[in-house]
C-alpha positions in Angstrom: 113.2 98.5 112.3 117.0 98.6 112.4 119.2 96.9 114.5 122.7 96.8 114.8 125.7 93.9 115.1 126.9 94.7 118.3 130.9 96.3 118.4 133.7 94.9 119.9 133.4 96.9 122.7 130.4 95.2 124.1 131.5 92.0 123.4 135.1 92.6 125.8 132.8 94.6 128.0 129.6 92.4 128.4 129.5 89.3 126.3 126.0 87.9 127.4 124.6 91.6 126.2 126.9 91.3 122.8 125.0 88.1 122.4 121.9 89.2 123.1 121.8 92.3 120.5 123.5 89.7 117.8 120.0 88.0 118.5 118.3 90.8 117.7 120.0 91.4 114.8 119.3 88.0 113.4 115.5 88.3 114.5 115.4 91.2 112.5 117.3 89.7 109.2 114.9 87.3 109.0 111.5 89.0 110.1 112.9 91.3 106.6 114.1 87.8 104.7 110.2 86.2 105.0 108.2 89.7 104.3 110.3 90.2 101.1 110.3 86.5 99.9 106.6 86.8 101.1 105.1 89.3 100.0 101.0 88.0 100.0 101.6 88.0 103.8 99.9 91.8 103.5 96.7 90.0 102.8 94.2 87.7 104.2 96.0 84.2 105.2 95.6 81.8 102.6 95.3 78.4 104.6 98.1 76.7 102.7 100.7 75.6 104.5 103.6 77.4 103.3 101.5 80.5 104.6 101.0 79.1 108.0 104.6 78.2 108.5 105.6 82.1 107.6 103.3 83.6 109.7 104.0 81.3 112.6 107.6 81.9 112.3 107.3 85.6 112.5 105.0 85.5 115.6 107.4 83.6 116.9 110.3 86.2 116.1 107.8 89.0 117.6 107.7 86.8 120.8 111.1 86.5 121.0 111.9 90.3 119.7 109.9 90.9 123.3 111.5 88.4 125.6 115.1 90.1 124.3 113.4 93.7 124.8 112.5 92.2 128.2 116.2 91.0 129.1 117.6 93.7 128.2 115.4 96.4 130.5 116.2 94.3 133.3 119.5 93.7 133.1 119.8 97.9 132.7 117.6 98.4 135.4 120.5 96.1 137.1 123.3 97.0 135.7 122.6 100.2 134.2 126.5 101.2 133.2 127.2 97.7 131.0 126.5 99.4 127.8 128.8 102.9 128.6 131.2 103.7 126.1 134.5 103.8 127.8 
């Protein structure tokens, strides 16, 4: 998964979407920080609680990866020229 800082552009042009995809971008960071510092997470859950805390954290950056997926396709379906290069 790659995802990109937003450029300046889109945060003159449309700041709340600027915001959103720096979001996205953080998501992202740390969805890669926790696999790499975690690395068991490829196997069975272990029941200790440093292994809970990891995996609940990165459900809770897919939930949020989705809700910002979600924002996004509405606000095109919306606005569908915010994000035009000018």
């Amino acid at each position: 998964m790659t995802r990109r800082v937003p450029p300046v552009l889109t945060l003159i042009r449309a700041p709340e979407r600027a915001a959103v995809a720096t979001l996205a971008a953080a998501t992202a960071i740390a969805r890669n920080a926790l696999v790499a510092a975690h690395p068991h997470l490829a196997c069975e859950p272990t029941g200790e609680a440093i292994d809970r805390a990891v995996r609940r954290l990165l459900r809770r950056l897919d939930r949020l990866e989705r809700d910002l997926d979600l924002y996004v396709d509405a606000d095109d379906s919306l606005n569908p020229l915010d994000d035009d290069i000018f």
